[in-house]
C-alpha positions as CSV (number, residue, x, y, z in Angstrom):
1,X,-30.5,71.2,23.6
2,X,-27.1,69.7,24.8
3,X,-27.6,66.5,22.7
4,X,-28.1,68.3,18.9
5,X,-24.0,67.9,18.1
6,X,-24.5,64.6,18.7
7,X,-27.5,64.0,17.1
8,X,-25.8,64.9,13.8
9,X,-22.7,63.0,14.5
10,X,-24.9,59.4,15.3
11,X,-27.0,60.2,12.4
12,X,-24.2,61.0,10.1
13,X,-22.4,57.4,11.3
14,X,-25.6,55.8,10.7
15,X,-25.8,56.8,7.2
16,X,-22.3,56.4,6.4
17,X,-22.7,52.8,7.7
18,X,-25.8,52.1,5.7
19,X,-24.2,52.3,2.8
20,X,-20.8,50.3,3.5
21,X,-20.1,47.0,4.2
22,X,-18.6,46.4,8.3
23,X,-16.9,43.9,9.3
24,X,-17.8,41.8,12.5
25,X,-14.8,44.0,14.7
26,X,-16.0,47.2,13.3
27,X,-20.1,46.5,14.1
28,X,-19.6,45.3,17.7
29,X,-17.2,48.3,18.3
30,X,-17.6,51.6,16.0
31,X,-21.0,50.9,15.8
32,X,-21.9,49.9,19.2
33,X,-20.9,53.3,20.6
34,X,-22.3,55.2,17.9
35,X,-25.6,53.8,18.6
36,X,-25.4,54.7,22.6
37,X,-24.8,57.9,21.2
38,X,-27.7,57.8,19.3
39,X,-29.9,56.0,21.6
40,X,-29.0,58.6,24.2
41,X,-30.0,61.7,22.3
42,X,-32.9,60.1,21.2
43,X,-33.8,59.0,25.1
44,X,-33.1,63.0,26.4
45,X,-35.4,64.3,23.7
46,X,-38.1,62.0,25.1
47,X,-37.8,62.5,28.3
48,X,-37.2,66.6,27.6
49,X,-40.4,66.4,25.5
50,X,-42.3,64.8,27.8
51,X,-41.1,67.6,30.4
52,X,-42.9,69.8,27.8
53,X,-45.3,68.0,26.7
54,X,-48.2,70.6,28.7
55,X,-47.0,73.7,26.2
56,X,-46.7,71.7,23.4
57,X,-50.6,70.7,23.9
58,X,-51.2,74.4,23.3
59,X,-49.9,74.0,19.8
60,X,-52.6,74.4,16.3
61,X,-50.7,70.9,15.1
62,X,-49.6,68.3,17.4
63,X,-46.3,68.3,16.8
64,X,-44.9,66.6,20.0
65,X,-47.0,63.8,19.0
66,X,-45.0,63.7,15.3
67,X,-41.8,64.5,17.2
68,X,-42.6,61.4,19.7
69,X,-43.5,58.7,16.9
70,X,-40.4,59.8,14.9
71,X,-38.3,59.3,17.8
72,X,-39.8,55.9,18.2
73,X,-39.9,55.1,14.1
74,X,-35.7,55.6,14.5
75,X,-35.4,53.6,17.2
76,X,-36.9,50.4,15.4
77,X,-35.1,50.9,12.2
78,X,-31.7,50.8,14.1
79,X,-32.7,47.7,15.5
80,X,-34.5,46.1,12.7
81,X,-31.0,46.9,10.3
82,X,-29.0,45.5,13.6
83,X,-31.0,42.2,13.8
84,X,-31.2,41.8,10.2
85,X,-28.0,42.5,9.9
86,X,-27.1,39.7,12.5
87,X,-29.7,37.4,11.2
88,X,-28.0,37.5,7.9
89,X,-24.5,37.3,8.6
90,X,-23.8,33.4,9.3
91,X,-25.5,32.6,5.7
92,X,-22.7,35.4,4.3
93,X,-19.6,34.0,5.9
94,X,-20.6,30.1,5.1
95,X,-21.0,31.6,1.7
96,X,-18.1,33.5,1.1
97,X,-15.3,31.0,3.1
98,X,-13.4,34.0,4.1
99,X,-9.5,33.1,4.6
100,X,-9.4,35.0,7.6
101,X,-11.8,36.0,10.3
102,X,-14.7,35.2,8.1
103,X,-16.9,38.9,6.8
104,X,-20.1,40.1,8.2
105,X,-23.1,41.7,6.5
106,X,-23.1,45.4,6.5
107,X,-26.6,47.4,6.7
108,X,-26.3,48.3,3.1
109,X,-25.3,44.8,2.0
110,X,-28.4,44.2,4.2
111,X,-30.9,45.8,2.7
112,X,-29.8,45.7,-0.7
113,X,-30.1,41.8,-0.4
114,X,-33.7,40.6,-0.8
115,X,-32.9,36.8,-1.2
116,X,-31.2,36.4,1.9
117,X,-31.8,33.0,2.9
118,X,-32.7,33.2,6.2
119,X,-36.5,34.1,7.4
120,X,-36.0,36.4,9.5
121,X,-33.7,38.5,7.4
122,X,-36.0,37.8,4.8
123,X,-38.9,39.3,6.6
124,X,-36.9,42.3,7.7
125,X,-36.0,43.8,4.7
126,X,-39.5,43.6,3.0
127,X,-41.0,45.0,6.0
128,X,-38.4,47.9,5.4
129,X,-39.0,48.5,2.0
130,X,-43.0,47.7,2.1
131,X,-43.5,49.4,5.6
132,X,-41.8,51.1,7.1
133,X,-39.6,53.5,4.5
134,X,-43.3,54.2,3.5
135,X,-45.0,55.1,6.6
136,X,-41.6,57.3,7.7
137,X,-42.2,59.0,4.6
138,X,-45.6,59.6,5.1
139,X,-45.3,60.7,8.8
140,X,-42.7,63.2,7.8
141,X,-45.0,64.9,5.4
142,X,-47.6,64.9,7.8
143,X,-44.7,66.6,10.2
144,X,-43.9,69.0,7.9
145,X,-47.7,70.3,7.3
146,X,-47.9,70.4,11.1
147,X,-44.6,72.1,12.0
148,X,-45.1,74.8,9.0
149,X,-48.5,75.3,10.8
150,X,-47.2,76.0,14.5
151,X,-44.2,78.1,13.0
152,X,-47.3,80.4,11.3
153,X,-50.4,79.9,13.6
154,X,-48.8,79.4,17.3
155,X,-45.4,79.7,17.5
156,X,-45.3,81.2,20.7
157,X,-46.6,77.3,21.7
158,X,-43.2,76.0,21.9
159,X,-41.5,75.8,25.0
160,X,-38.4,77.8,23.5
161,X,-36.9,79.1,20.2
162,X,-34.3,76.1,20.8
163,X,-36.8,73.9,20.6
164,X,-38.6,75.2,17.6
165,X,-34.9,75.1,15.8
166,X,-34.4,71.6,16.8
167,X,-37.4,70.6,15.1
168,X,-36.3,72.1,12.4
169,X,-32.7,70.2,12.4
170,X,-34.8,67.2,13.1
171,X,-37.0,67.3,10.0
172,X,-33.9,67.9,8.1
173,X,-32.7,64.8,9.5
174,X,-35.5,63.0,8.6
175,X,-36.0,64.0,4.9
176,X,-31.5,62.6,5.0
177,X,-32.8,59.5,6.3
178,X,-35.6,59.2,3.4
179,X,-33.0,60.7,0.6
180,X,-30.4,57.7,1.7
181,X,-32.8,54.7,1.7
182,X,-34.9,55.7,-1.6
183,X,-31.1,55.8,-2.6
184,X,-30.9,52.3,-1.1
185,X,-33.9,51.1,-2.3
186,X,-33.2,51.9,-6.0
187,X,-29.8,50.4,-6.2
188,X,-31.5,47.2,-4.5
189,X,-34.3,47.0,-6.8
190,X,-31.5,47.6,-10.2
191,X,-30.3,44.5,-8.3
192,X,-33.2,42.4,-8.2
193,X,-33.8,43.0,-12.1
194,X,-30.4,42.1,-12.9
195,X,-30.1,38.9,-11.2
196,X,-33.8,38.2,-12.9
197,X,-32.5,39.2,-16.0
198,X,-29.6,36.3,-15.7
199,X,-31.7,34.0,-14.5
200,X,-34.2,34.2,-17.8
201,X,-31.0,34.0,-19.9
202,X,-30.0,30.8,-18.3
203,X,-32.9,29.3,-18.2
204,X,-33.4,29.9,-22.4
205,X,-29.8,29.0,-22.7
């Protein structure tokens, strides 16, 4: 497929950028075009999967089913971090009083926040930590069963090698993904106990 190099190169921005704080110039910008990026390789694998959906049928696992809901899981955690992200970032700048342009929330800043004052933010990050990191974990166990199971029952299913290799690269992908928000998830829950932590010692102080 045409899209796989930059497949890689959105998904390697993303996680870069989950991890670092942005500011406001850098989100609208760097990160605006490395989502079209991503939004459009994820777009021509649908629609090329679709195209192929009739072979892919003829598979022992329904893998263009775990390929399809994977596609779609991406898709909403972009714009869940986005909105959060957004949804967050007033509440940051009235808090910090930045001498300059004022400093926006990053995704990792983000996530690894779970007393953001706002609702909606609020609501975001434990749906990503009690949700939806779970269920994408889940799905891309169930993925791997199925994809080890064409690659040994009906191989000759898929469309084209090319497509059986960018499977492959995808589920690579995915198990990055989990790797860097278990990461996240970690470092925001060594966080949470901290803070706790300060907050009993103040309150027997």
């Amino acid at each position: 497929q045409l899209l796989v190099a930059h497949f890689a190169t959105s998904f390697i921005t993303f996680y870069s950028t989950s991890v670092q704080p942005t500011t406001r110039f850098e989100m609208v910008g760097e990160l605006g075009h490395n989502d079209g990026i991503l939004f459009a390789s994820l777009l021509y694998s649908c629609v090329d999967l679709h195209l192929k959906w009739a072979s892919f049928s003829t598979c022992s696992q329904p893998i263009h089913w775990w390929l399809l809901v994977s596609y779609a899981c991406v898709i909403c955690f972009r714009a869940t971090h986005l909105l959060g992200s957004r949804a967050a970032a007033p509440a940051a700048t009235d808090e910090q009083h930045s001498a300059s342009h004022g400093s926006d929330t990053g995704i990792g800043e983000f996530l690894l926040d779970l007393r953001h004052k706002g609702s909606v933010p609020r609501a975001l990050v434990a749906l990503t930590w009690a949700v939806a990191l779970p269920f994408f974990t889940l799905w891309t166990l169930i993925g791997t069963k199925w994809l080890w199971g064409v690659l040994n029952e009906s191989p000759q299913c898929v469309p084209t090698s090319t497509h059986l290799w960018f499977s492959g690269f995808w589920l690579a992908l995915c198990y990055i993904w989990i790797a860097v928000h278990v990461a996240l998830c970690g470092v925001a829950w060594t966080l949470e106990r901290r803070i706790q932590r300060a907050e009993s010692d103040l309150r027997i102080g």
